[in-house]
MOPAC internal coordinates of N, CA, C and O (Angstrom, degrees):
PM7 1SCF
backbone

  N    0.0000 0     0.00 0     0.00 0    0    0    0
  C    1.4431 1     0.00 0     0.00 0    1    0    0
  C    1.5270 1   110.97 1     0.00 0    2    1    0
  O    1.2310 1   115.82 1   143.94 1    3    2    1
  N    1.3115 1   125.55 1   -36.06 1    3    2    1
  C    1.3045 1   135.93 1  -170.99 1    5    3    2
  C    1.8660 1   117.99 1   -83.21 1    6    5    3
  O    1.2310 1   127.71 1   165.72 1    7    6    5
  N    1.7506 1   102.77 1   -14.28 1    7    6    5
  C    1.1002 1   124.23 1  -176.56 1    9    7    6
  C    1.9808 1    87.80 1   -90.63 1   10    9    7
  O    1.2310 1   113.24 1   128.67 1   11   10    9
  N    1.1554 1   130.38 1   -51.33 1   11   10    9
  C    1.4556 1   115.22 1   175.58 1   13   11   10
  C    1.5413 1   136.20 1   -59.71 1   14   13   11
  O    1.2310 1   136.00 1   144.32 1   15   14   13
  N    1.5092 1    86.64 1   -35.68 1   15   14   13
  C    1.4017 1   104.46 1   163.88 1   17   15   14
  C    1.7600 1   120.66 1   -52.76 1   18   17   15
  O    1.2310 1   124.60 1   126.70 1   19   18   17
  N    1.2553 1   108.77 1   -53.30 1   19   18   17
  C    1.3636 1   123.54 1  -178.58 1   21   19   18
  C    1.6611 1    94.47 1   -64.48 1   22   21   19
  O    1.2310 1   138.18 1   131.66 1   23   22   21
  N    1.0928 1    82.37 1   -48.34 1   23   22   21
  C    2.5237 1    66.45 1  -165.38 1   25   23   22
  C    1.1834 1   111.27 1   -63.15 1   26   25   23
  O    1.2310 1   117.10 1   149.97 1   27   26   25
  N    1.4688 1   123.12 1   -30.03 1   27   26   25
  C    1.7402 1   145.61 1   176.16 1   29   27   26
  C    1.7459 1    91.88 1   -49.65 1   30   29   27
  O    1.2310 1   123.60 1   120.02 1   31   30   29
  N    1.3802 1   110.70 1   -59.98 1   31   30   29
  C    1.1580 1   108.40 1  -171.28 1   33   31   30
  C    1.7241 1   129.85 1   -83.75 1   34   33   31
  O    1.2310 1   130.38 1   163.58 1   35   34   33
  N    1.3424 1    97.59 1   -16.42 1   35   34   33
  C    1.3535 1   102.71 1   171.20 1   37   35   34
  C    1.6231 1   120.38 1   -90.99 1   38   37   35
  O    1.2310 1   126.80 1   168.94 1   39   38   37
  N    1.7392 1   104.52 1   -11.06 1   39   38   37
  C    1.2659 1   106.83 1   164.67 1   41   39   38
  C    1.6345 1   124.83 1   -86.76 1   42   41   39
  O    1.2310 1   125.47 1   165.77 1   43   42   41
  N    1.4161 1   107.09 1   -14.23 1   43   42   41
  C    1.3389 1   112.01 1   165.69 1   45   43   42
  C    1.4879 1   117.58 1   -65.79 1   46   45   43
  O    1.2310 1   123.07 1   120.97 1   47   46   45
  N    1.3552 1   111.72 1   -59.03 1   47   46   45
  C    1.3256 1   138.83 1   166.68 1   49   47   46
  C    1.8278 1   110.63 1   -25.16 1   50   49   47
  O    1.2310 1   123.45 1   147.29 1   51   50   49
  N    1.6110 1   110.99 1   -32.71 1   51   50   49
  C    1.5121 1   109.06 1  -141.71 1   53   51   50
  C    1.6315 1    70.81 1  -105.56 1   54   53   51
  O    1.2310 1   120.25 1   122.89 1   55   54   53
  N    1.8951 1   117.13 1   -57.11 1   55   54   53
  C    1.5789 1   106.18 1  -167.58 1   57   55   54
  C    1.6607 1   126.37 1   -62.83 1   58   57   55
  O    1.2310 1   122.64 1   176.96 1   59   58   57
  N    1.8192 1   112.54 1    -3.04 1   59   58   57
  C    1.0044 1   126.03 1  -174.78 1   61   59   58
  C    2.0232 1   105.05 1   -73.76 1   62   61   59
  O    1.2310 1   132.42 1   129.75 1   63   62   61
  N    1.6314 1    93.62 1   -50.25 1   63   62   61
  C    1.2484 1   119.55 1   168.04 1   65   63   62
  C    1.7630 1   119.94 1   -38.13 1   66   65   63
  O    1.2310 1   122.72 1   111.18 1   67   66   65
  N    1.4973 1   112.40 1   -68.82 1   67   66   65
  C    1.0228 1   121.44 1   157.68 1   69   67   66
  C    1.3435 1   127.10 1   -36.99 1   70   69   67
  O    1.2310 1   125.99 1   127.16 1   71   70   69
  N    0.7467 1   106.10 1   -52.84 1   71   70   69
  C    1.7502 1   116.39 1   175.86 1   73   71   70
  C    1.4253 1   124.95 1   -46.16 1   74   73   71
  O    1.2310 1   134.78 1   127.75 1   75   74   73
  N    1.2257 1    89.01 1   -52.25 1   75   74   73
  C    1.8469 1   105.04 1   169.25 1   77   75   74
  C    1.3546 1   123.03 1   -63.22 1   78   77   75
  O    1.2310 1   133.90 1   144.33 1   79   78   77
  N    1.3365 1    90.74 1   -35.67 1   79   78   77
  C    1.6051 1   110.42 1  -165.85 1   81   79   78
  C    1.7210 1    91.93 1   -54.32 1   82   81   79
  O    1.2310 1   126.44 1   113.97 1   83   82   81
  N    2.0462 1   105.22 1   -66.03 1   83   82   81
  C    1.5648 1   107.36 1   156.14 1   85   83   82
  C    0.8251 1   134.96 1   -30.49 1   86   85   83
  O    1.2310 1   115.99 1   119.35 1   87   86   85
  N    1.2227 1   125.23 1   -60.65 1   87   86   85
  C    1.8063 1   119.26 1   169.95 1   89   87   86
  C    1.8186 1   112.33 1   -33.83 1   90   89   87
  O    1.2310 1   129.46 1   105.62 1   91   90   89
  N    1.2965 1    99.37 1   -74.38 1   91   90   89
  C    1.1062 1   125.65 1  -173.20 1   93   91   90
  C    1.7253 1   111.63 1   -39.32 1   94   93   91
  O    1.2310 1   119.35 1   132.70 1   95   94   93
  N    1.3321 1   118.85 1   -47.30 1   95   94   93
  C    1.6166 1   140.88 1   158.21 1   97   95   94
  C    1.5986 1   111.33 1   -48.35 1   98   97   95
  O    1.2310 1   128.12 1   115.53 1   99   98   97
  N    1.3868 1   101.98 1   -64.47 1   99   98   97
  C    1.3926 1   110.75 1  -162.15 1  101   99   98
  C    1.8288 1   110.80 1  -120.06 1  102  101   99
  O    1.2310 1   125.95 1  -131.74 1  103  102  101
  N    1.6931 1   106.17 1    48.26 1  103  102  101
  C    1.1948 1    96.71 1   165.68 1  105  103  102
  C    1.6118 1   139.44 1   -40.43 1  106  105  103
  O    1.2310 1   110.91 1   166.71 1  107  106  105
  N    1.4071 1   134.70 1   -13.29 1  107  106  105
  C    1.3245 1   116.85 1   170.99 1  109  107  106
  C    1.5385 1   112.56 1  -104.99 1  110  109  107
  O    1.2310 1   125.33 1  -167.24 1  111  110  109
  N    1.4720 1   107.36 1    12.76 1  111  110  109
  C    1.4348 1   104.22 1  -174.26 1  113  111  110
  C    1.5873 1    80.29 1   -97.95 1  114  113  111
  O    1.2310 1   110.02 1   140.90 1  115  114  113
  N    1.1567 1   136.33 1   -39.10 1  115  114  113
  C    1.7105 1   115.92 1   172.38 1  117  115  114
  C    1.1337 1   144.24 1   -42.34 1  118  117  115
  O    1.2310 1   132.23 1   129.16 1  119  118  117
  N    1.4387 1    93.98 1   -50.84 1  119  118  117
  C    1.7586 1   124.45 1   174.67 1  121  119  118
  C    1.6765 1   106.13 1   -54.42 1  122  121  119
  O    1.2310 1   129.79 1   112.77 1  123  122  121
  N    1.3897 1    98.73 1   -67.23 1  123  122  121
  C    1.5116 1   112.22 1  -176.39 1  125  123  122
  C    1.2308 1   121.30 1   -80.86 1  126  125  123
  O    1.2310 1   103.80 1  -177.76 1  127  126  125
  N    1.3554 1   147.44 1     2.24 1  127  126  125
  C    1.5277 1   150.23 1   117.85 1  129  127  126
  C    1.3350 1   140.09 1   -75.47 1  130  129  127
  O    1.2310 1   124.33 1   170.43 1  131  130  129
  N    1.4887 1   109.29 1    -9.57 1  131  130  129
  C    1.5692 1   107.43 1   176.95 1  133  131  130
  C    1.7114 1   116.28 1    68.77 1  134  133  131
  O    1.2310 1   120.41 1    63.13 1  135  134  133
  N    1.1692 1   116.81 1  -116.87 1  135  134  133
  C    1.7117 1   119.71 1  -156.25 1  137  135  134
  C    2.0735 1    88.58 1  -126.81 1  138  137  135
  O    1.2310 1   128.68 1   162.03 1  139  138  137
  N    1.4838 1   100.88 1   -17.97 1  139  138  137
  C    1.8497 1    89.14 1   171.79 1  141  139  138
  C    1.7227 1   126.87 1   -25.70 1  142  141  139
  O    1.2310 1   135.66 1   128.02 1  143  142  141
  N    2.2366 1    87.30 1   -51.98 1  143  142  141
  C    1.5919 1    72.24 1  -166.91 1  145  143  142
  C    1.3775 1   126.45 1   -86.86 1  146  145  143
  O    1.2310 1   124.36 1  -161.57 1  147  146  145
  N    1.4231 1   109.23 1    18.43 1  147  146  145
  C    1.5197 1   113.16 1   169.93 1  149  147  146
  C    2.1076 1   103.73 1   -81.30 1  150  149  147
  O    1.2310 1   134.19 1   -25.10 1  151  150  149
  N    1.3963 1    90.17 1   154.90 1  151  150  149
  C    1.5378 1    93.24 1   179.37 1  153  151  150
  C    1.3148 1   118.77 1   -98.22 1  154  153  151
  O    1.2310 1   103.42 1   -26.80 1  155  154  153
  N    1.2148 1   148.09 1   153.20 1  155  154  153
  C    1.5688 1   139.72 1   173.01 1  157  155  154
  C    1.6094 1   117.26 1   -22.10 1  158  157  155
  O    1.2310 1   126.83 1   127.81 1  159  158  157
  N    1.2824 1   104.47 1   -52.19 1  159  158  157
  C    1.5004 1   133.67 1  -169.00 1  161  159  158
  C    1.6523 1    92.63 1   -70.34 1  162  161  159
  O    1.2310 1   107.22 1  -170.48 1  163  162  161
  N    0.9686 1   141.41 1     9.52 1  163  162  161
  C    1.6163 1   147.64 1  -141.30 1  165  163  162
  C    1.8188 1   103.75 1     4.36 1  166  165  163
  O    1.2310 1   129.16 1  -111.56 1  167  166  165
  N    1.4020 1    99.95 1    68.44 1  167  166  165
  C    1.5862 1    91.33 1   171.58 1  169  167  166
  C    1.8806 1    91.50 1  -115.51 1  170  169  167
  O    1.2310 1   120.58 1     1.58 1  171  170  169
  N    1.1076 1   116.50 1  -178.42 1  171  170  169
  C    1.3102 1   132.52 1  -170.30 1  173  171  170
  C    1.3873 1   115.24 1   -92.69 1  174  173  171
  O    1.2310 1   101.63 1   -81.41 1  175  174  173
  N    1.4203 1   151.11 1    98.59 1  175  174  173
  C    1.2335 1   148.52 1  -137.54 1  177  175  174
  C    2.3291 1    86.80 1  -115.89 1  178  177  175
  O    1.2310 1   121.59 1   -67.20 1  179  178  177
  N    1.4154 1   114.57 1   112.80 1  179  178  177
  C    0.8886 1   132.45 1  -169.45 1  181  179  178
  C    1.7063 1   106.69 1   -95.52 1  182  181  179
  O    1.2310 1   116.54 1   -66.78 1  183  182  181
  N    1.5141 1   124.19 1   113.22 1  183  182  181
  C    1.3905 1   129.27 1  -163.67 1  185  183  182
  C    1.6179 1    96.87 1   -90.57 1  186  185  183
  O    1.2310 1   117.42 1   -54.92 1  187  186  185
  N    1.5119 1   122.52 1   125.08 1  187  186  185
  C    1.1291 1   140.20 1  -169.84 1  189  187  186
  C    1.6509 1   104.58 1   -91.84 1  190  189  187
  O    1.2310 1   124.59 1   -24.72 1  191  190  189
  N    0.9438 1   108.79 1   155.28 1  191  190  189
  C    1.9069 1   105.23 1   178.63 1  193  191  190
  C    1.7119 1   108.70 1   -56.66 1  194  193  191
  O    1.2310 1   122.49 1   152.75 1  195  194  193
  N    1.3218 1   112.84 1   -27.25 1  195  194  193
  C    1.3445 1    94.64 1   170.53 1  197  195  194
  C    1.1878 1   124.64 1   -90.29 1  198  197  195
  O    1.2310 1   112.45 1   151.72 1  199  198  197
  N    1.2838 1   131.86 1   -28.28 1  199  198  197
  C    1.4149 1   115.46 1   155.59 1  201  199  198
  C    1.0824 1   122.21 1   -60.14 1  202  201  199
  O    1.2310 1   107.54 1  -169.39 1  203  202  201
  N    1.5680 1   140.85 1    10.61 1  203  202  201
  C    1.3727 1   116.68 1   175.19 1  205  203  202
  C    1.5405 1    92.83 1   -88.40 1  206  205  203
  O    1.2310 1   132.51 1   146.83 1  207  206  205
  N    1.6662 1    93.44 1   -33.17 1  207  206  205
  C    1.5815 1    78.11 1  -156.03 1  209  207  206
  C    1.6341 1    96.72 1   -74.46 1  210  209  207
  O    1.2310 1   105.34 1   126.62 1  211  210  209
  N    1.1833 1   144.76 1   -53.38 1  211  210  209
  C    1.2684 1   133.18 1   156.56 1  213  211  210
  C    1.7471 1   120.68 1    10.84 1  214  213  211
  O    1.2310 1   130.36 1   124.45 1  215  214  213
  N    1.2165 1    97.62 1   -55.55 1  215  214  213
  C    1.6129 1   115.69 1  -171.64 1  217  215  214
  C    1.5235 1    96.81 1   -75.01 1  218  217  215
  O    1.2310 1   108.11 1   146.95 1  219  218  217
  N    1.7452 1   139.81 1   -33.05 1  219  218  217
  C    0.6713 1    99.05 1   176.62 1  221  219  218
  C    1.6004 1   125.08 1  -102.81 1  222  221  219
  O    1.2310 1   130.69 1   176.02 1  223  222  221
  N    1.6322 1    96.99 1    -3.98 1  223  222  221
  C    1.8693 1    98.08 1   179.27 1  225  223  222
  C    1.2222 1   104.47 1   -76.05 1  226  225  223
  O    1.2310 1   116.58 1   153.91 1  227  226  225
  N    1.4919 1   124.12 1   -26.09 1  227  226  225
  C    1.6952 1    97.35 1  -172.16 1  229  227  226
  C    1.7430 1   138.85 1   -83.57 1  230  229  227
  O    1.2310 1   128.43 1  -166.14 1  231  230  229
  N    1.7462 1   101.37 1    13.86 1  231  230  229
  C    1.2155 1    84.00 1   153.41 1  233  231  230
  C    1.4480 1   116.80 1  -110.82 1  234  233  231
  O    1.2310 1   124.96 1   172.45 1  235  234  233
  N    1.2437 1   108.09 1    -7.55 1  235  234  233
  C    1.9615 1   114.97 1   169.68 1  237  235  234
  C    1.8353 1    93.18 1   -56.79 1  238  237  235
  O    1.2310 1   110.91 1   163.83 1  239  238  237
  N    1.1429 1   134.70 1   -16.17 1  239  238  237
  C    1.6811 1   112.69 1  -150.55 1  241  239  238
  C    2.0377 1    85.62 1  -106.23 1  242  241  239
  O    1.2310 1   130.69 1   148.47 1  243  242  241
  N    1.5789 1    96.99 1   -31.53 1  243  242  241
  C    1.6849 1   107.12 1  -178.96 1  245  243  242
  C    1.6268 1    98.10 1   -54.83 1  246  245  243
  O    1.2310 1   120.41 1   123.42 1  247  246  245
  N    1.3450 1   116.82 1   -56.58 1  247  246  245
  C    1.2744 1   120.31 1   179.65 1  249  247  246
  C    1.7968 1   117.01 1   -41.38 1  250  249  247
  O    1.2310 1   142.81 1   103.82 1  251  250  249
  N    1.4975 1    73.31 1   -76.18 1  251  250  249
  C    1.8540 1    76.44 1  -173.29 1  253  251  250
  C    1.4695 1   101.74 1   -46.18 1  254  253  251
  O    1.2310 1   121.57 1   125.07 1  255  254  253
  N    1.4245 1   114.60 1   -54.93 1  255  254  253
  C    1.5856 1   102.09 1  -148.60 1  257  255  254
  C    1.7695 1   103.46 1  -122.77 1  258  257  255
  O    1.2310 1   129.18 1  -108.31 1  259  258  257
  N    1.3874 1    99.92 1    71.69 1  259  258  257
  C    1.6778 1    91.65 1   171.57 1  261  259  258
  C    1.5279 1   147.95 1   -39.60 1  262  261  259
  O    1.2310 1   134.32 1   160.39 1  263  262  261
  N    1.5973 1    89.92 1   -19.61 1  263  262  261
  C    1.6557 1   103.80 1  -164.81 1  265  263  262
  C    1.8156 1   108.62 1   -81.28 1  266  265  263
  O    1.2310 1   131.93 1   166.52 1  267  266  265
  N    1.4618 1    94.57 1   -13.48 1  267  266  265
  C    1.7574 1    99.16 1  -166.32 1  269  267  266
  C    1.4256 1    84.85 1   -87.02 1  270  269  267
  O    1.2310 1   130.01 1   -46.28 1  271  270  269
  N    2.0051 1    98.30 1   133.72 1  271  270  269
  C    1.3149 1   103.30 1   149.32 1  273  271  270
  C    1.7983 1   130.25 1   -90.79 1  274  273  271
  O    1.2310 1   121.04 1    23.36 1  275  274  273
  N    1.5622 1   115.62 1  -156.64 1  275  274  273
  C    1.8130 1    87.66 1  -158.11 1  277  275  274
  C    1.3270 1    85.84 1   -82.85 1  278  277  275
  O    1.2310 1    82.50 1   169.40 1  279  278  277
  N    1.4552 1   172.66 1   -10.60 1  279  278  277
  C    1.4046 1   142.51 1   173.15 1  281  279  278
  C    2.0493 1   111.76 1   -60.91 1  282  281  279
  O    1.2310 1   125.85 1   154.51 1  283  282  281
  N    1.5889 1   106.37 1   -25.49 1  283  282  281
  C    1.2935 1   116.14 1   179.98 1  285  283  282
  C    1.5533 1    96.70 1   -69.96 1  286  285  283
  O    1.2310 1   120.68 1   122.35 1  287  286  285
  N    1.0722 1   116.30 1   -57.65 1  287  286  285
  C    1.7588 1   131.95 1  -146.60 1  289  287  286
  C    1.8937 1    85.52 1   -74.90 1  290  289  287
  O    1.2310 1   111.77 1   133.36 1  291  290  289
  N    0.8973 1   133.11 1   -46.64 1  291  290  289
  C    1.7418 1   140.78 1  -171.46 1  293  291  290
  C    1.7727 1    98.82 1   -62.42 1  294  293  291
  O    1.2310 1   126.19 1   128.83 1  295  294  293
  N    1.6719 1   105.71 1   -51.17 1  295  294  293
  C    1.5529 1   112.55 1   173.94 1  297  295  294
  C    1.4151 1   103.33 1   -37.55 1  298  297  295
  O    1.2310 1   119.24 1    88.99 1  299  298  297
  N    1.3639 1   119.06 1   -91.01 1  299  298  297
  C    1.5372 1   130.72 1  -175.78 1  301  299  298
  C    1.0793 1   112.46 1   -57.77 1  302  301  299
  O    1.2310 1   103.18 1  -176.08 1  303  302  301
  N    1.6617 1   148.49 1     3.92 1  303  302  301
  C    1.3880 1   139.44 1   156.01 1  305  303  302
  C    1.4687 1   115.00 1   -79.75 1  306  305  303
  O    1.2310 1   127.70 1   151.23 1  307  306  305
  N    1.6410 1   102.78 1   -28.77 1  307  306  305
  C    1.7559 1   118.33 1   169.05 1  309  307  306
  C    1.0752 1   118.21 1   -80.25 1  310  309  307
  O    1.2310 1   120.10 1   180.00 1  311  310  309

């Protein structure tokens, strides 16, 4: 029991770590997302070059093209 406890706590300990580490790396992805990029699981959800850019065509594509839903809007971001 004391062996779960410890990993419970040393895994908190480690994703708390991480986190900062992110912050610390990627100061405007903190500022300007808040607690998003943590995951339920509180692990650290890491934004790949295509999701940034993702993040920023899809509301230019909402604009232009309202009628596409997101399997359309994902087509033309790929």
């Amino acid at each position: 029991m004391q062996y779960y406890e410890e990993m419970e706590q040393t895994s908190a300990a480690m994703n708390a770590l991480k986190k900062l580490i992110h912050d610390i790396r990627f100061p405007f992805m903190a500022s300007a997302t808040g607690s998003s990029q943590i995951k339920p699981s509180g692990k650290i959800k890491f934004m790949s070059a295509y999701r940034f850019f993702r993040k920023e065509m899809v509301p230019m594509i909402k604009q232009e093209e309202p009628e596409l839903d997101s399997k359309g809007r994902h087509a033309v971001v790929h």
